[in-house]
ZAFI-45309 format. One record per residue (C-alpha): x, y, z. Coordinates in steps of 0.25 Angstrom, whole numbers, padded with zeros to 4 digits, always signed. Layout:
BEGIN
XYZ ...
END
This chain:
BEGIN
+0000+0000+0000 +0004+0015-0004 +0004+0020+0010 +0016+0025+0019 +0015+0029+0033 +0030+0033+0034 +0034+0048+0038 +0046+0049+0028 +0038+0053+0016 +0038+0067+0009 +0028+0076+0016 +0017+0075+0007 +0013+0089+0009 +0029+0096+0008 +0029+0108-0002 +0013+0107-0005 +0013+0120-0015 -0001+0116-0021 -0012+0108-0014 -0027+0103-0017 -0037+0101-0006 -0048+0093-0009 -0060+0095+0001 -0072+0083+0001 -0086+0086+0003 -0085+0078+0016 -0075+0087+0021 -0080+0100+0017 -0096+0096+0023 -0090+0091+0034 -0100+0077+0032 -0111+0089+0030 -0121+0090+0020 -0116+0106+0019 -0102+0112+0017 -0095+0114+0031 -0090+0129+0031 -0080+0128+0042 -0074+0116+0037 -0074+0123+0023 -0066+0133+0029 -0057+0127+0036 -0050+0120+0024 -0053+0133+0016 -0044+0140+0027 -0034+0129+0027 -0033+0130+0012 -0031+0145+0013 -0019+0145+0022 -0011+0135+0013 -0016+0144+0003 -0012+0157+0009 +0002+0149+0012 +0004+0148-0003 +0000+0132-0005 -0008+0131-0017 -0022+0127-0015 -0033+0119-0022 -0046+0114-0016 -0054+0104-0024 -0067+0105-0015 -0080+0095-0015 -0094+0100-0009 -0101+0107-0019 -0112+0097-0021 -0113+0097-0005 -0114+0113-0007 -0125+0112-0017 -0135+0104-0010 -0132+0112+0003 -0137+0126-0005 -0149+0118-0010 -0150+0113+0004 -0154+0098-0002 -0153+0087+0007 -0156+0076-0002 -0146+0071-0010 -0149+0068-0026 -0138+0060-0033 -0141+0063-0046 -0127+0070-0053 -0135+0082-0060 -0140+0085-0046 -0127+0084-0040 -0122+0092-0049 -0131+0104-0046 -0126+0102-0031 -0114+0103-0036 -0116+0117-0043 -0124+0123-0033 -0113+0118-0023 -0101+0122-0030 -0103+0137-0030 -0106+0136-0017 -0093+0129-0012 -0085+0139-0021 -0093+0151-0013 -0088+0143+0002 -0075+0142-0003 -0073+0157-0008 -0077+0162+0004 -0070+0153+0012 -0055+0157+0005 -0060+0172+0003 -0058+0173+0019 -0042+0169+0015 -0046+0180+0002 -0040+0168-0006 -0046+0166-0021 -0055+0154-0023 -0056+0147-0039 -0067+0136-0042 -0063+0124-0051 -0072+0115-0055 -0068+0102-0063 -0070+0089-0069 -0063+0078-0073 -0066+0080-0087 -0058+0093-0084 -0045+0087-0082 -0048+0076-0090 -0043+0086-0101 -0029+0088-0103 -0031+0104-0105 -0043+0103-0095 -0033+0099-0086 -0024+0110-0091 -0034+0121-0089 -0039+0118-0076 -0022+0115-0071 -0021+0128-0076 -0032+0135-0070 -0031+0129-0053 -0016+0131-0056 -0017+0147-0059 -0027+0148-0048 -0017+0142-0039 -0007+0153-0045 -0018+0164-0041 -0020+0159-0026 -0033+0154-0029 -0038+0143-0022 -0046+0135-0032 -0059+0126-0028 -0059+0113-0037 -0072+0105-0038 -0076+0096-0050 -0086+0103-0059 -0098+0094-0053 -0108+0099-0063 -0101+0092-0074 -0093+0083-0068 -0101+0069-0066 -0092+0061-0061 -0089+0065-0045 -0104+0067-0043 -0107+0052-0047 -0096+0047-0038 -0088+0042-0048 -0075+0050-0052 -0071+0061-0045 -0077+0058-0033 -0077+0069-0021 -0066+0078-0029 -0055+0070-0024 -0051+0066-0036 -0054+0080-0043 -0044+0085-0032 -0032+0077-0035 -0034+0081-0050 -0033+0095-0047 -0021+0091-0038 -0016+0083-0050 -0020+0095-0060 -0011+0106-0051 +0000+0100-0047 -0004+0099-0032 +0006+0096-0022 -0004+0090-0011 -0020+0086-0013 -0028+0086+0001 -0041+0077-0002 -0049+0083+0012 -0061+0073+0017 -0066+0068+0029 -0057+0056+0032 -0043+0056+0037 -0037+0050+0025 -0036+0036+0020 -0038+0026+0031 -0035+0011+0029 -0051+0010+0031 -0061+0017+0033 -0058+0026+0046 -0075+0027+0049 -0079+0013+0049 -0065+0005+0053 -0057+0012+0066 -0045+0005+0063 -0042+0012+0048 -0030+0020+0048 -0027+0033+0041 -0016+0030+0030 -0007+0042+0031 +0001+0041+0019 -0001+0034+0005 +0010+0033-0006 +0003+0025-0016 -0010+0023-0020 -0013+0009-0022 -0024-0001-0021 -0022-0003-0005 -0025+0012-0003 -0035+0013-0015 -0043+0002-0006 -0042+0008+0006 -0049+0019+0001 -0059+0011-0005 -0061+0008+0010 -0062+0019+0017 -0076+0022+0014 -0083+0035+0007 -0080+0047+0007 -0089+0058+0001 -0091+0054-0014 -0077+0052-0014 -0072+0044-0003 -0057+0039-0002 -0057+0032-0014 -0057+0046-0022 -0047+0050-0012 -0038+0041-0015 -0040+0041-0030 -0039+0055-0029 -0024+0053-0022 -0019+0044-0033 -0021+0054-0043 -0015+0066-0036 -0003+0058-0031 -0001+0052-0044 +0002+0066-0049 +0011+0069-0037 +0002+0077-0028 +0002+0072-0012 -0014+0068-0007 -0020+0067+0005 -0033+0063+0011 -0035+0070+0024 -0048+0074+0034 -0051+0088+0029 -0058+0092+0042 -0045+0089+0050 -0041+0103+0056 -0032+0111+0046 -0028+0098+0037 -0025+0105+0026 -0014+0114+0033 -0009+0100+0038 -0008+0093+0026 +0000+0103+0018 +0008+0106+0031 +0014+0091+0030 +0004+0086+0041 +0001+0071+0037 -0013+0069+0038 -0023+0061+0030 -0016+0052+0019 -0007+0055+0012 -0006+0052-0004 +0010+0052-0008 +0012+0055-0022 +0015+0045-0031 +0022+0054-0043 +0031+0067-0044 +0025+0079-0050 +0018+0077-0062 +0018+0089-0074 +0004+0093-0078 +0001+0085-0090 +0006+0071-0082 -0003+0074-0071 -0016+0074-0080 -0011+0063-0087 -0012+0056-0072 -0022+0061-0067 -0031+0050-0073 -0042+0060-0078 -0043+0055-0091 -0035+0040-0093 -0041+0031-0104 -0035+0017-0100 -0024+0008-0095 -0010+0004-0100 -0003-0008-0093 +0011-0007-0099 +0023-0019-0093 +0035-0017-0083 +0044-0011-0095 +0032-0001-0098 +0030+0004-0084 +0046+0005-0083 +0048+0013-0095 +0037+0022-0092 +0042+0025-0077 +0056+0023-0078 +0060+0028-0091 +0050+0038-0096 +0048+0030-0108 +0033+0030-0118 +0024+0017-0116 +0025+0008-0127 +0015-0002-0133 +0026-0014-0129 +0025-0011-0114 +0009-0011-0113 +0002-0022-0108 -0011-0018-0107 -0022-0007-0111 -0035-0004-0103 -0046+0003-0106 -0050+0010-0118 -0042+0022-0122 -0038+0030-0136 -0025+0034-0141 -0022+0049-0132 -0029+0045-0121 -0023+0043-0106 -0020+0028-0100 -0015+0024-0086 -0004+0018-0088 -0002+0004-0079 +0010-0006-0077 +0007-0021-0074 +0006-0021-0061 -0004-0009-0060 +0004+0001-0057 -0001+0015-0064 +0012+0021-0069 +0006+0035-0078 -0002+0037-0089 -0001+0041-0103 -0009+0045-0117 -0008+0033-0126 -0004+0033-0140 -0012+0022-0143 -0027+0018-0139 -0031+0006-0129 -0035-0004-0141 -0021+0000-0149 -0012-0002-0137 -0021-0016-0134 -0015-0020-0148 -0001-0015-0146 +0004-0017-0132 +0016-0025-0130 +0020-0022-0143 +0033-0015-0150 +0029-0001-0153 +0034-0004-0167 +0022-0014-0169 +0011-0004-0166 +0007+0001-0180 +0008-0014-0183 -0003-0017-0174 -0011-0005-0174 -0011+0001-0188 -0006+0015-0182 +0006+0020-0173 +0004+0032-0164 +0020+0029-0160 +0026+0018-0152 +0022+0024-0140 +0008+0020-0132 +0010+0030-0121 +0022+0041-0124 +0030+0047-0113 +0025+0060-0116 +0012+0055-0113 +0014+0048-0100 +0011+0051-0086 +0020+0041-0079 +0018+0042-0063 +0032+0041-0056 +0034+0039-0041 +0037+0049-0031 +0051+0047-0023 +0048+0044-0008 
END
């Protein structure tokens, strides 16, 4: 299992120059069925000294649809998404007008960014919106992430993005960020779940994901509409893009302050890749991947070790269906996820040509797009980060 109690690693929070701070519905009603006001200012406050200290800062913020039925002061709960999406438009002015007030007392600038995964899905999409949270941090704004709920599907069925967490480690993917905070109502990841078994234990410091912790989560109960699932799903993005996570109780007394002072609180993610430039991190943000490639033990050691193109002869395997252009995971035998990369070739031409010489590939397919199924330039391949 991925997970290291030892006291010898890097700080995860040393030199944290830009952070994200996502805040959950559960955190910021406080198990209510209305925004909590002190709670909300609290964090705000919190968010503002680090602020006013010069620490870059991004909140991605839940509880607009908890807003909306509170103005319309509705009690039942209707699950159907064109009525959850009204919620969430009513709501979401009315979080953004809490929120300005609550950083006007510091007289600091508030932003709204509203976004879908369709958004960043597109390579310029990504770009734009980069461009735009980047030049508000510039400005010392502080910018207020939420998904667009009224066109965006998915998080209100409960299926993708699930309570912003994995919105949030986007937007730590798409600026860079140094250290993401996901804030809920739970101390962190526990070995079970702390509310039903009194022997879990809090697991302080994770430096892989792997199945072990993916199940863990699976275990430790619900949480919101996202639960720890999202949470850790939403960790393995970030940290594959080299950005430190961890899941702390939000309504522990100045937690944020703590976290980026170094306090160890919560659990802590580790990274699991250096720094990664822009266009690498997109590719690996897994916003829009197409398929699977399962190349051999030569492959994966000319891709990680000698920055060398993936070739038809080292492929063992395509899955799912994907066209020439598109973006594929990239797999060695033994499951492990070394990048990804855009593929010269579709899923049905690389079916006919893997573990073949490149010089047979217009032999077998009738065409030649090159020798190379995935070329350097157009791979993403993670590398570990030194202990």
């Amino acid at each position: 299992m991925g997970r290291n109690n030892g006291t010898n690693s890097k700080s995860a929070e040393q030199c944290c120059q830009r952070m994200v701070v996502k805040l959950g519905t559960s955190l910021l009603t406080g198990g209510s069925d209305r925004l909590d006001r002190d709670m909300m200012s609290r964090l705000a406050g919190q968010v503002a000294r680090l602020h006013q200290q010069g620490v870059e800062m991004l909140v991605v913020s839940s509880g607009a649809m908890t807003a909306g039925r509170h103005r319309l002061s509705l009690t039942r709960k209707i699950k159907n998404i064109p009525f959850k999406q009204v919620l969430c438009s009513v709501g979401q002015s009315h979080l953004m007008h809490i929120y300005e007030e609550l950083f006007g007392q510091y007289k600091i600038p508030v932003a709204q960014a509203l976004l879908t995964k369709a958004d960043l899905s597109d390579r310029s999409g990504y770009l734009n919106a980069r461009n735009t949270l980047l030049a508000l941090l510039q400005l010392r704004v502080i910018c207020i992430v939420n998904e667009n709920d009224v066109v965006a599907v998915d998080e209100l069925d409960e299926a993708k993005f699930g309570d912003n967490d994995n919105l949030s480690a986007m937007v730590a993917n798409l600026v860079d960020a140094d250290l993401l905070l996901l804030l809920t109502d739970t101390a962190g990841l526990h070995t079970a779940d702390p509310r039903r078994d009194p022997s879990a234990q809090l697991i302080s410091e994770v430096e892989r994901i792997d199945a072990e912790i993916e199940s863990l989560a699976d275990r430790a109960g619900a949480l919101g509409i996202g639960g720890m699932v999202t949470k850790i799903e939403a960790a393995k993005l970030a940290t594959a893009s080299g950005v430190t996570v961890i899941i702390a109780d939000g309504r522990e007394p100045d937690i944020i302050l703590r976290l980026a002072g170094g306090e160890k609180v919560g659990t802590c993610f580790l990274p699991t890749t250096a720094k990664l430039e822009s266009r690498k991190r997109w590719m690996l943000s897994g916003l829009c991947i197409s398929g699977e490639l399962v190349v051999d033990a030569g492959a994966a050691t000319a891709l990680k070790k000698q920055n060398r193109s993936l070739l038809a002869a080292g492929i063992k395997e395509a899955k799912g269906n994907f066209d020439r252009g598109d973006l594929v995971d990239i797999y060695d035998a033994e499951g492990l996820h070394l990048g990804c990369g855009l593929v010269n070739y579709s899923s049905s031409e690389v079916d006919l040509i893997k573990g073949s010489h490149s010089g047979k590939i217009a032999t077998l397919l009738g065409i030649d797009f090159g020798p190379e199924v995935v070329h350097r330039d157009n791979l993403a391949v993670l590398q570990e980060v030194e202990k």
